[in-house]
Every structure is written in C-alpha cells, then in structure tokens.
N, C-alpha and C positions, 0 to 999 in steps of 0.2 A: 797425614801419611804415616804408615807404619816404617818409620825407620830402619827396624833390629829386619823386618822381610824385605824391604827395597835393598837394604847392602848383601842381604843372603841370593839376590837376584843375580846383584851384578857379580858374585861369587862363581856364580852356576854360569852365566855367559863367559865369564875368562877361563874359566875350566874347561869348559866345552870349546873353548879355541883352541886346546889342546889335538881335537881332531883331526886339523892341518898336518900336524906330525905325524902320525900315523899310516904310515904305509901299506898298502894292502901289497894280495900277493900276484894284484891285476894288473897287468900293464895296459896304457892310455892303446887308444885306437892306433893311432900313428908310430906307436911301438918304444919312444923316445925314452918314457919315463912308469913307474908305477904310481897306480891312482893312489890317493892319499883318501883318507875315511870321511874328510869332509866333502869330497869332490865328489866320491862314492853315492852320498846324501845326497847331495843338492842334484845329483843326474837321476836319482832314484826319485825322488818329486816332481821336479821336470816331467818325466815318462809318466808316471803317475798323473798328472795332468794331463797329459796327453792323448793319451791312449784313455780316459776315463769314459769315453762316449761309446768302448768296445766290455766294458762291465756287463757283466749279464744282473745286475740289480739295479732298477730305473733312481732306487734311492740311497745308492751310495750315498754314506758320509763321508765326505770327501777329507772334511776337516779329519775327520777321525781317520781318515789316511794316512794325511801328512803327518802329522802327531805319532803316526806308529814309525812311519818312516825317516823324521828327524829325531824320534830316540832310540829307535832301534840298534844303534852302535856306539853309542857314550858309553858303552862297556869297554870300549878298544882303548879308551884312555889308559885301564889300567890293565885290560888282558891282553890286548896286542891284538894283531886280525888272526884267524881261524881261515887256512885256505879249505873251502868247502870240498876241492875237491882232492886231497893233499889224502896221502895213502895212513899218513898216521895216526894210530889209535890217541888220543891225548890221553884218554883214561887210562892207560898202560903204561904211560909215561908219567902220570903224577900232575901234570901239568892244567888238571879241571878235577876241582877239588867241590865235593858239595856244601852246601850255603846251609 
C-alpha cells in the first residue's frame, strides 16, 4: 500500500467535511433553516438518480454524473456559496479573482 497517498486521501475526505459548514443562500423546503453545501450535494445526486431514466442519452455515464456532481462545490470550502440568483456583480466587487 502506498502510504504517503492513502494519508493524502484521508486528508481530502476531512477537508471535504468541511462542506457541512457551509451555508448556501437556499433555504430547506420547510423554510426552518438554510441548506448547507453538503446537503446541496447529496439532494443533487439523489435527483440525478432519479430522474436518470428522463435523459435524452440511452448511455448516460451516470458515474460520470455523480463525480461531476459530488465535486462540483469543494470550491465553497474556501470561496463560500455564490447565490446564482443574487443581483451582485462579484467581478466589481473584487471578490473573483482569475486563477
């Protein structure tokens, strides 16, 4: 067993529990509370399984779904959520900076 990558693993799963934290700018169905980014995820895979039999490609990769869908927001650990529908320019504001 590669050692020095089995502990770079479990590096990446505690980090990505970070996600819990993360507050989106959605509130839960029942109004209580806002969804957190991990919750986000795992309802966006869910639905994605779900609804897969309404795809118009007989050969969805489904794998390749999920995989886009459980990293598509490990970003939020360190940039916070982006309300999609939020009036603000961020690029005006400084606050998305190019890589």
């Amino acid at each position: 067993m590669d050692i020095e990558r089995f502990n770079k693993q479990i590096e990446f799963i505690v980090e990505i529990d970070k996600m819990k934290q993360i507050l989106r700018n959605t509130i839960l169905m029942d109004a209580s509370r806002k969804e957190n980014s991990a919750e986000h995820t795992w309802h966006m895979a869910v639905g994605a399984m779900v609804f897969s039999e309404y795809a118009n490609e007989s050969n969805l990769d489904m794998l390749k779904v999920f995989k886009m869908i459980l990293l598509h927001d490990i970003v939020e650990i360190d940039a916070g959520d982006t309300f999609a529908y939020g009036n603000v320019n961020l690029r005006s504001t400084g606050s998305v900076t190019k890589c």
